[in-house]
PyMOL Python script that loads the backbone (N, CA, C, O; Angstrom):
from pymol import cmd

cmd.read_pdbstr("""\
ATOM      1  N   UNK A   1      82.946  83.221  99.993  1.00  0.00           N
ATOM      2  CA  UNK A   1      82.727  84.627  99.728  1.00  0.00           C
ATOM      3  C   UNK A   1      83.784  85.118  98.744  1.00  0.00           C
ATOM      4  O   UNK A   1      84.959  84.803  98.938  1.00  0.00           O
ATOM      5  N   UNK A   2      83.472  85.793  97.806  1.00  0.00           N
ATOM      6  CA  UNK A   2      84.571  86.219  96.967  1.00  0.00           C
ATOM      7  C   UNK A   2      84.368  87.720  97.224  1.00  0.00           C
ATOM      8  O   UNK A   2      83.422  88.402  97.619  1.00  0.00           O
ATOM      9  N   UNK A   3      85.962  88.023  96.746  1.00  0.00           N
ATOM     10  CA  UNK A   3      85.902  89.686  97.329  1.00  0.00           C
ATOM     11  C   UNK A   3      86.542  89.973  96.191  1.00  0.00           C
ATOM     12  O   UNK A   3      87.503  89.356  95.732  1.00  0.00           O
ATOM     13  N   UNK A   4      85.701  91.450  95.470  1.00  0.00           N
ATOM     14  CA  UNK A   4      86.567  92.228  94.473  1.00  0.00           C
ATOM     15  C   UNK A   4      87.793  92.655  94.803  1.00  0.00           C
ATOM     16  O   UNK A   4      87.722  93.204  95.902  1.00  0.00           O
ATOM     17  N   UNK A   5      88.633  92.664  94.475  1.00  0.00           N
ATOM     18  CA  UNK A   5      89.798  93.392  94.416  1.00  0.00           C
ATOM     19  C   UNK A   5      90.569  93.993  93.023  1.00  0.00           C
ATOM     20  O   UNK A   5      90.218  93.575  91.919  1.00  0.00           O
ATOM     21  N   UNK A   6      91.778  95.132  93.180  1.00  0.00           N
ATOM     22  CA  UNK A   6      91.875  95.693  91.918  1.00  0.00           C
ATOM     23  C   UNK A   6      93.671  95.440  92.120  1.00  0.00           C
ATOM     24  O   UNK A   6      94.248  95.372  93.205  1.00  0.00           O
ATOM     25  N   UNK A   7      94.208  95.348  90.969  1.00  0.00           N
ATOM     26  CA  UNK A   7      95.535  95.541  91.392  1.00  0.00           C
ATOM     27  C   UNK A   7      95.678  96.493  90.345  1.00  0.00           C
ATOM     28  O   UNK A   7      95.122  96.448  89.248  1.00  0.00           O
ATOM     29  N   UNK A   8      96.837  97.765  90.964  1.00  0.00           N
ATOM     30  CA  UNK A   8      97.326  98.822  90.228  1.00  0.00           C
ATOM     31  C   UNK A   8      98.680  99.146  90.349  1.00  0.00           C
ATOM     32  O   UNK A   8      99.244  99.038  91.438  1.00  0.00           O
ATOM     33  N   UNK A   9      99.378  99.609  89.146  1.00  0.00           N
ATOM     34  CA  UNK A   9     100.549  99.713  89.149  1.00  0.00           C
ATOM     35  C   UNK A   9     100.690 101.021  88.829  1.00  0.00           C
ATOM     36  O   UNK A   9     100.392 101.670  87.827  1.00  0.00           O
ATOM     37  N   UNK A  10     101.491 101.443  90.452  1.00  0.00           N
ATOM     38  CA  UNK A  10     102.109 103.001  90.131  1.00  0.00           C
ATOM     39  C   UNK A  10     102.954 103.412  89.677  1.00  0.00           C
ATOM     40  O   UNK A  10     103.262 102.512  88.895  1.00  0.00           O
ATOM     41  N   UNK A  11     103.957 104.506  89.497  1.00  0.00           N
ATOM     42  CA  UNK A  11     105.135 105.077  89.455  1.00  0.00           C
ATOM     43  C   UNK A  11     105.299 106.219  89.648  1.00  0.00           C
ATOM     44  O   UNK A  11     104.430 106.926  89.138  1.00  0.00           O
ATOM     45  N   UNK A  12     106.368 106.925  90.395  1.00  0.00           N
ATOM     46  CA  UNK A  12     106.485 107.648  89.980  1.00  0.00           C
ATOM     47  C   UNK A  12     107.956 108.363  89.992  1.00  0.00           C
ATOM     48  O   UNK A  12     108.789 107.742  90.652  1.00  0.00           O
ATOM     49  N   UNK A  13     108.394 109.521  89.391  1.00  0.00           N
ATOM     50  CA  UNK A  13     109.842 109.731  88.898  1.00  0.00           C
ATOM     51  C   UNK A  13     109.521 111.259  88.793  1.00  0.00           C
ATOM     52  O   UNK A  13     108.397 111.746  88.671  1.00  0.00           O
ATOM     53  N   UNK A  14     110.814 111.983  88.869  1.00  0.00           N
ATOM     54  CA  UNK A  14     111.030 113.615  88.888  1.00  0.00           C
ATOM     55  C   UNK A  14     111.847 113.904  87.352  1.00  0.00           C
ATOM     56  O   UNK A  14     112.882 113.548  86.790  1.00  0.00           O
ATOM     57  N   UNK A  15     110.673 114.778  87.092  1.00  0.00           N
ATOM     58  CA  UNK A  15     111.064 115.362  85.782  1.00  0.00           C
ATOM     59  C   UNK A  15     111.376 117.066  85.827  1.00  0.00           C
ATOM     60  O   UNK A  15     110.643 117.458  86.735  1.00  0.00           O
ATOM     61  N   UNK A  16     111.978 118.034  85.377  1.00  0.00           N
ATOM     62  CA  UNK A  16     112.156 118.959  85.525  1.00  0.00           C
ATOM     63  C   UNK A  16     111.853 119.608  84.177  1.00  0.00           C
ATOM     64  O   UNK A  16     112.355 119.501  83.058  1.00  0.00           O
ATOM     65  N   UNK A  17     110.531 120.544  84.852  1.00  0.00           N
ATOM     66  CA  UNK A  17     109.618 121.381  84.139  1.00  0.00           C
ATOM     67  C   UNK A  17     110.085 122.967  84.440  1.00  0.00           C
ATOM     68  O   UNK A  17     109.563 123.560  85.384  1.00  0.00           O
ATOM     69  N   UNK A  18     110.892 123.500  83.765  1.00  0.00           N
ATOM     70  CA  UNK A  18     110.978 124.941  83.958  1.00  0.00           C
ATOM     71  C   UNK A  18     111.977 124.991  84.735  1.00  0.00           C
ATOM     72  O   UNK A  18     111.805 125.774  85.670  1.00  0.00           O
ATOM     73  N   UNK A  19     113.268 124.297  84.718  1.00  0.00           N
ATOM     74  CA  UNK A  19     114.537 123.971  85.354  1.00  0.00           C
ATOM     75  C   UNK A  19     114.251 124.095  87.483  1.00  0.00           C
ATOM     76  O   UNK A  19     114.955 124.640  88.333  1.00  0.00           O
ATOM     77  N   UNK A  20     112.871 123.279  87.622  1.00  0.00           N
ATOM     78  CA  UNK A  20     112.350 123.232  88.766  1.00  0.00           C
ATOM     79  C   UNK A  20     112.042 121.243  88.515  1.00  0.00           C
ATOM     80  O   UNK A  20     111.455 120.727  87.564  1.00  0.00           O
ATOM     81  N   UNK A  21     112.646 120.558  89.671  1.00  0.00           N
ATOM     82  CA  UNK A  21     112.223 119.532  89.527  1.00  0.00           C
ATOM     83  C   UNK A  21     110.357 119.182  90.134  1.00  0.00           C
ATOM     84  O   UNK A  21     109.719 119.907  90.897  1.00  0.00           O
ATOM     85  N   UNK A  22     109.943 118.059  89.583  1.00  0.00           N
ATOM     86  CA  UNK A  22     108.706 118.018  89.799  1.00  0.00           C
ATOM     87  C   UNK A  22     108.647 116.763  89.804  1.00  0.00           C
ATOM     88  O   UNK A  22     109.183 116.178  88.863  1.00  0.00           O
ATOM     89  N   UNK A  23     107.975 115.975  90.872  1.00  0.00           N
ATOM     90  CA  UNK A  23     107.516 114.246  91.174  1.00  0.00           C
ATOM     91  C   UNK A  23     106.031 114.183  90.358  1.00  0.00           C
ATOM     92  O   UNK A  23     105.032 114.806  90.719  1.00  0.00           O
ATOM     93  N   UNK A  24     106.105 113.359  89.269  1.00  0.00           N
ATOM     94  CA  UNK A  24     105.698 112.820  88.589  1.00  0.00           C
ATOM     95  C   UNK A  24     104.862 111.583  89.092  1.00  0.00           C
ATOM     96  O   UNK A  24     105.581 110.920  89.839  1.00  0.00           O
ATOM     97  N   UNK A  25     103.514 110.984  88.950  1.00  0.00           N
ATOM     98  CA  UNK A  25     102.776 110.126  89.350  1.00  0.00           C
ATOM     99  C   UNK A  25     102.519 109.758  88.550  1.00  0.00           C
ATOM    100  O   UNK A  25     102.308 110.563  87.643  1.00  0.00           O
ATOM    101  N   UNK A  26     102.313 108.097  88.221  1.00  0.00           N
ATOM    102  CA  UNK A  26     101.163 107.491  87.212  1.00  0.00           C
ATOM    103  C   UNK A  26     100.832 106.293  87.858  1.00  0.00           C
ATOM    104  O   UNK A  26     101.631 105.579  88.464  1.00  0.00           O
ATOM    105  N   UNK A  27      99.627 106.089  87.713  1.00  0.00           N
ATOM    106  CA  UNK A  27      99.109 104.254  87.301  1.00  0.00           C
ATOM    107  C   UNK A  27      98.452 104.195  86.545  1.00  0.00           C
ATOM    108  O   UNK A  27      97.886 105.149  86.010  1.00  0.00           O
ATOM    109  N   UNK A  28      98.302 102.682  86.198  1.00  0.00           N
ATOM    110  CA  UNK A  28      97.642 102.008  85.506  1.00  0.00           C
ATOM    111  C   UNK A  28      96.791 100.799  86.052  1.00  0.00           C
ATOM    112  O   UNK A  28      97.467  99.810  86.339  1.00  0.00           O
ATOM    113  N   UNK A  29      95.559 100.706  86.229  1.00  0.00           N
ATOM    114  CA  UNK A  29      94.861  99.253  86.995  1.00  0.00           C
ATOM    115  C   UNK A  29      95.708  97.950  85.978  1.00  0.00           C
ATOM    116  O   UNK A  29      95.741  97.988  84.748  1.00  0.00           O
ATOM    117  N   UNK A  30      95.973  97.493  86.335  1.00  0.00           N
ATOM    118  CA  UNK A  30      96.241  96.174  85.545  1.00  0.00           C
ATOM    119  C   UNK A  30      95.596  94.424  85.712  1.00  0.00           C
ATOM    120  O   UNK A  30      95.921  93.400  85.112  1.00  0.00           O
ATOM    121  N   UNK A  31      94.356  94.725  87.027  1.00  0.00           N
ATOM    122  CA  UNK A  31      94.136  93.795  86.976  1.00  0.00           C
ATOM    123  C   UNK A  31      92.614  94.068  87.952  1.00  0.00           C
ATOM    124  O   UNK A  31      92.492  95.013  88.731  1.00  0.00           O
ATOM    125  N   UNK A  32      91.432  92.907  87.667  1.00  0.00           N
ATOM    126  CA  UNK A  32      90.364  93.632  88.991  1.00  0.00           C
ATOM    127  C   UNK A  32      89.890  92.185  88.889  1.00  0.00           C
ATOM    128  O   UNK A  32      89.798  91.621  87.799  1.00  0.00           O
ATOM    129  N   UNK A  33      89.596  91.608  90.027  1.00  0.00           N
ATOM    130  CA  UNK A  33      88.583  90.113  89.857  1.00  0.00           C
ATOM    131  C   UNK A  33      88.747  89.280  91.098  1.00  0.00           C
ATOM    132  O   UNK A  33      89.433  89.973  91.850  1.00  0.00           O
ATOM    133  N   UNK A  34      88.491  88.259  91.631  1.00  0.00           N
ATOM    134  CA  UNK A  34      88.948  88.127  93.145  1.00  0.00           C
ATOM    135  C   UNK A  34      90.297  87.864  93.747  1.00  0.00           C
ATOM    136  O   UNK A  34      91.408  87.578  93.300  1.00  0.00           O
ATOM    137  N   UNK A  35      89.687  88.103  95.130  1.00  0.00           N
ATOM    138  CA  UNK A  35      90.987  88.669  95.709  1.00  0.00           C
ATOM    139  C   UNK A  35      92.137  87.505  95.721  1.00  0.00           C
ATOM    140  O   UNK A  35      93.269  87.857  96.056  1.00  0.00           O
ATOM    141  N   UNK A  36      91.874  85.951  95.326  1.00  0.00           N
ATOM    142  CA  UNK A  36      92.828  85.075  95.315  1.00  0.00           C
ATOM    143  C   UNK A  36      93.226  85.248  93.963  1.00  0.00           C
ATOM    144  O   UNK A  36      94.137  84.426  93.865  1.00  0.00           O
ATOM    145  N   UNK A  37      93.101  85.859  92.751  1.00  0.00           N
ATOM    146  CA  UNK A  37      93.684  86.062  91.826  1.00  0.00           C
ATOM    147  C   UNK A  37      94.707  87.389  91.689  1.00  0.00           C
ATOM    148  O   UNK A  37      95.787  87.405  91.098  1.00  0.00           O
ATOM    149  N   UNK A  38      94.140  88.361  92.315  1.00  0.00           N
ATOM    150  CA  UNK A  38      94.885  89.487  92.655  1.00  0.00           C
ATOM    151  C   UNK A  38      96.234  88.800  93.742  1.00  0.00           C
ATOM    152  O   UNK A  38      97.421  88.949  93.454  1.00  0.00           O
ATOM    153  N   UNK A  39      95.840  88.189  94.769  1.00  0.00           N
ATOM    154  CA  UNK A  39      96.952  88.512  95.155  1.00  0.00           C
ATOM    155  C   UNK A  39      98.048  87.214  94.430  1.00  0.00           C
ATOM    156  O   UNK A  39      99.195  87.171  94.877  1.00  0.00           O
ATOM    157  N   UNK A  40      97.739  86.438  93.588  1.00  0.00           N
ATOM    158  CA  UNK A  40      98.935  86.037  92.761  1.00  0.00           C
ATOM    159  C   UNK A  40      99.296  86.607  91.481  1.00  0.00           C
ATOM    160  O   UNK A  40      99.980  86.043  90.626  1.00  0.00           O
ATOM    161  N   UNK A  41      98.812  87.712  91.410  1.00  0.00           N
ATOM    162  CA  UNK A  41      99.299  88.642  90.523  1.00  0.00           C
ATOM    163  C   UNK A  41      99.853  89.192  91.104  1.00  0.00           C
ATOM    164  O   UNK A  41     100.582  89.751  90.284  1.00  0.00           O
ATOM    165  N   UNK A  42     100.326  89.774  92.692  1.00  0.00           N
ATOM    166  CA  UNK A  42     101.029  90.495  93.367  1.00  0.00           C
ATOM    167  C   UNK A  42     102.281  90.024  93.410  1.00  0.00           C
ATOM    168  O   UNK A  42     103.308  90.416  92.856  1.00  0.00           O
ATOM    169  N   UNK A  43     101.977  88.767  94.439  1.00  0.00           N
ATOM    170  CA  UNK A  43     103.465  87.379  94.419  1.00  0.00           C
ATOM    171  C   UNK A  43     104.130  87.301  93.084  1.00  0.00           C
ATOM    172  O   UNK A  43     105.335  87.061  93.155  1.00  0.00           O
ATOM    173  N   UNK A  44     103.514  87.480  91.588  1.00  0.00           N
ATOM    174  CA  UNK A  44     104.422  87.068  90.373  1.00  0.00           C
ATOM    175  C   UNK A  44     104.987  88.774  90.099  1.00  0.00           C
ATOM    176  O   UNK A  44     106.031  89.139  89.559  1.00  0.00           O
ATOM    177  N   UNK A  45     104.003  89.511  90.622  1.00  0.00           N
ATOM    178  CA  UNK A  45     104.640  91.095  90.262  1.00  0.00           C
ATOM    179  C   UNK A  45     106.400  91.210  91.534  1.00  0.00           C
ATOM    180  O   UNK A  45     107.517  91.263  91.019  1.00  0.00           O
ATOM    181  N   UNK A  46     106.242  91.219  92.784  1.00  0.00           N
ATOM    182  CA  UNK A  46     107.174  91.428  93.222  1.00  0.00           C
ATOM    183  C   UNK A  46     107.915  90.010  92.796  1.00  0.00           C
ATOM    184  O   UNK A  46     109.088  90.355  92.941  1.00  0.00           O
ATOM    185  N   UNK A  47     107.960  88.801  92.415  1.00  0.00           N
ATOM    186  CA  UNK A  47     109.453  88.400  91.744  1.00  0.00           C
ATOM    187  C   UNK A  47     110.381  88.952  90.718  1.00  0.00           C
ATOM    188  O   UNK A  47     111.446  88.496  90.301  1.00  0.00           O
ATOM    189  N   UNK A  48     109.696  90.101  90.390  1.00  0.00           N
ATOM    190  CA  UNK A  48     110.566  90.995  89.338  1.00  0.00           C
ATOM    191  C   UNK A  48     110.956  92.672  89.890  1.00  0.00           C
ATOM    192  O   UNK A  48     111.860  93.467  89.635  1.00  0.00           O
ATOM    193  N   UNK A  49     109.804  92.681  90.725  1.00  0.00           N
ATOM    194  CA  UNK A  49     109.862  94.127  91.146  1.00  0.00           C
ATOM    195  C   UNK A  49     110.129  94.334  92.834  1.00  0.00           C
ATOM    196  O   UNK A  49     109.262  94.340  93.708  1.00  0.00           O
ATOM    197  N   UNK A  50     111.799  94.523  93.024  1.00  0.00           N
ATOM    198  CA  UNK A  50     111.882  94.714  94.365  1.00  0.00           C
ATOM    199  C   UNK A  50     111.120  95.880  95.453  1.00  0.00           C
ATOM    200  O   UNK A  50     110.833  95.813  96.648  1.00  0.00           O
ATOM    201  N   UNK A  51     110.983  96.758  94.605  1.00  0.00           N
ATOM    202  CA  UNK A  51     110.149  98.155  95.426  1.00  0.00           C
ATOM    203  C   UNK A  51     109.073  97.923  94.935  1.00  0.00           C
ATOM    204  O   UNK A  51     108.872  98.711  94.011  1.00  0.00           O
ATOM    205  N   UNK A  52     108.000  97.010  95.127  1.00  0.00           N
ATOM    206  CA  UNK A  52     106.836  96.956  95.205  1.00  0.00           C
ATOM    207  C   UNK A  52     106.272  96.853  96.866  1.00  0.00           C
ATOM    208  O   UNK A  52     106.600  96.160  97.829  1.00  0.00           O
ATOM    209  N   UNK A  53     105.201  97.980  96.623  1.00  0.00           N
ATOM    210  CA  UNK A  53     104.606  97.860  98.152  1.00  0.00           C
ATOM    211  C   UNK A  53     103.050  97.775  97.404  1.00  0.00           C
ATOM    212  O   UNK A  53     102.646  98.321  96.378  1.00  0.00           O
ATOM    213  N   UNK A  54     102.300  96.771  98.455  1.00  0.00           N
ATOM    214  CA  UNK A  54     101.026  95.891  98.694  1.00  0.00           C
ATOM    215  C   UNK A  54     100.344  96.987  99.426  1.00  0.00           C
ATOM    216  O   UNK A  54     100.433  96.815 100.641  1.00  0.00           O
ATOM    217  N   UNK A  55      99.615  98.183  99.051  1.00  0.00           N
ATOM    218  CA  UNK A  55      98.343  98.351 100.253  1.00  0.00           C
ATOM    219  C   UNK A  55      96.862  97.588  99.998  1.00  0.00           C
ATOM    220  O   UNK A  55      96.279  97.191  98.990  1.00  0.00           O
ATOM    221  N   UNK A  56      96.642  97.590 101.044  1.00  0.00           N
ATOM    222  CA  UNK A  56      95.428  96.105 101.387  1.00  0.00           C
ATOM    223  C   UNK A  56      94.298  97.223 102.212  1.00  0.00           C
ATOM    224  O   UNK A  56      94.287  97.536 103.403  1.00  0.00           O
ATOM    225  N   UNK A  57      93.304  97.709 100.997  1.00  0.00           N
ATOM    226  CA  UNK A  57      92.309  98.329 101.881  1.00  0.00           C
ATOM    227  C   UNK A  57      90.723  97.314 102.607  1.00  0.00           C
ATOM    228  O   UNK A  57      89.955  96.762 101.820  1.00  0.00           O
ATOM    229  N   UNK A  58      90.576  97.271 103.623  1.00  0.00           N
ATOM    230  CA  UNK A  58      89.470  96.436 103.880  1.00  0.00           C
ATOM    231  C   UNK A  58      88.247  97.707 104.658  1.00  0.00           C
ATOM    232  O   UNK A  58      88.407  98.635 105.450  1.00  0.00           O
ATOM    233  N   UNK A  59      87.330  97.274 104.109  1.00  0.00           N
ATOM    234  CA  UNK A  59      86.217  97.693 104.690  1.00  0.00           C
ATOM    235  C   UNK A  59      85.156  96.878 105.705  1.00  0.00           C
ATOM    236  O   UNK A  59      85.025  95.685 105.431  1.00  0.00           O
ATOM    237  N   UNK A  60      84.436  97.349 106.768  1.00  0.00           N
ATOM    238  CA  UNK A  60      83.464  96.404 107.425  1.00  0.00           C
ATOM    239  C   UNK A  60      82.523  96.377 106.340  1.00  0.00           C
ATOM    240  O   UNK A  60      82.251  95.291 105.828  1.00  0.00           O
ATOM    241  N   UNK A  61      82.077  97.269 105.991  1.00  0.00           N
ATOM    242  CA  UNK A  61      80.537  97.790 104.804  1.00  0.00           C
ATOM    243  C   UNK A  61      81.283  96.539 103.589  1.00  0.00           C
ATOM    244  O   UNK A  61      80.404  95.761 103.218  1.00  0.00           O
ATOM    245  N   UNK A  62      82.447  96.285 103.053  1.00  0.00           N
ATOM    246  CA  UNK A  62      82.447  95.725 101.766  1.00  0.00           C
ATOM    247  C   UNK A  62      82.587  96.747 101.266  1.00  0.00           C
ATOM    248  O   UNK A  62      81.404  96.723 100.927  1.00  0.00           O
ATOM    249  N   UNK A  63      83.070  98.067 100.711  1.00  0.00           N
ATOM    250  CA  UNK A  63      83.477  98.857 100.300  1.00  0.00           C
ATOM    251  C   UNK A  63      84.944  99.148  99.799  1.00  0.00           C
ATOM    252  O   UNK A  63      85.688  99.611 100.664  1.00  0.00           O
ATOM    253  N   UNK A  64      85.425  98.975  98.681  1.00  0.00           N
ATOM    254  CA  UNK A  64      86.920  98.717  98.541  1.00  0.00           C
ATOM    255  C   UNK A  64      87.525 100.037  98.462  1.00  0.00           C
ATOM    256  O   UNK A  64      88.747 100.095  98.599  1.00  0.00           O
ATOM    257  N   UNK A  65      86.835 101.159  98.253  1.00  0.00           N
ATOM    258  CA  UNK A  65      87.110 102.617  97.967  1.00  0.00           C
ATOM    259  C   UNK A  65      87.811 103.106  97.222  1.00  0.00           C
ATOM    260  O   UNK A  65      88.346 104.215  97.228  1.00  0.00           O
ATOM    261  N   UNK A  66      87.868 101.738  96.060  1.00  0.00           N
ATOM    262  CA  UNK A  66      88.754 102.362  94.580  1.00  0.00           C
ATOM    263  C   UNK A  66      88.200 102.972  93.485  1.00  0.00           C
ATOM    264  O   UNK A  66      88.737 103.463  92.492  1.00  0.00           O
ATOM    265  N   UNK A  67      86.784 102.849  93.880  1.00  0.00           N
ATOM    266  CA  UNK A  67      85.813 104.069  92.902  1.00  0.00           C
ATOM    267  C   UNK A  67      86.032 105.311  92.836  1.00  0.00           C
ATOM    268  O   UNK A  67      85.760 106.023  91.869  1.00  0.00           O
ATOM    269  N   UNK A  68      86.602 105.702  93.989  1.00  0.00           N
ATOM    270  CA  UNK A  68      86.475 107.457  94.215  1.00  0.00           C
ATOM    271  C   UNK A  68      87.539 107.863  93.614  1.00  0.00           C
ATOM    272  O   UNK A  68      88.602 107.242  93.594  1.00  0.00           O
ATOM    273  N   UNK A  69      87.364 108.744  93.177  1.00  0.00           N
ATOM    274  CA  UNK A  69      88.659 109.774  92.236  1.00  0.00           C
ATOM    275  C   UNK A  69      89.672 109.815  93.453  1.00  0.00           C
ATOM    276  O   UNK A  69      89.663 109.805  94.684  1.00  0.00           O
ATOM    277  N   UNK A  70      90.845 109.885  92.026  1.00  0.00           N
ATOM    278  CA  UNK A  70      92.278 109.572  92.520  1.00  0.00           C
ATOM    279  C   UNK A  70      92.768 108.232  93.180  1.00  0.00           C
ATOM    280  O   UNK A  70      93.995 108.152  93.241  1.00  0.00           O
ATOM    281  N   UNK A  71      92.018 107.083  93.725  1.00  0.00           N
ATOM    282  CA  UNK A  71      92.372 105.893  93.952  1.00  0.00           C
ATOM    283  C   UNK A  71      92.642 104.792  93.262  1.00  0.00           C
ATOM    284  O   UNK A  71      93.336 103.846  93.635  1.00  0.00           O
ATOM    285  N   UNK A  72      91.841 104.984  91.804  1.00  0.00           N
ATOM    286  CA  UNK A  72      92.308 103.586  91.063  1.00  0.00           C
ATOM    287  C   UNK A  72      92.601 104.123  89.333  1.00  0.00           C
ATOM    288  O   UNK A  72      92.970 103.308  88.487  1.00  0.00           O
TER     289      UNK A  72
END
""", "prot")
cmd.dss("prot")
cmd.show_as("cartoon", "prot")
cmd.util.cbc("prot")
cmd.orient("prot")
């Protein structure tokens, strides 16, 4: 069985807009195809990146829920 998966890379950092600080968000998908390729794109991402955190969404339906706005 192969399972889609997406890998995305967030960030985010406080910039101060109007001498009020403000948390800043971004990603970027950087990767989508099965899930044994994703997750060695994860393993080679955290050998460089200590604050990397892995969320692992699973569905019963097969539904990865990175379609819906604001997730991917």
């Amino acid at each position: 069985m192969t399972v889609a998966a997406s890998c995305v890379s967030a960030s985010t950092d406080v910039v101060t807009l109007e001498r009020l600080p403000v948390l800043r968000y971004s990603s970027t998908q950087i990767a989508q195809g099965p899930e044994r390729d994703i997750d060695a794109i994860t393993t080679r991402e955290a050998g460089f990146d200590p604050d990397l955190w892995v969320i692992e969404i699973e569905s019963r339906d097969g539904r990865t829920l990175l379609d819906q706005d604001g997730l991917a």
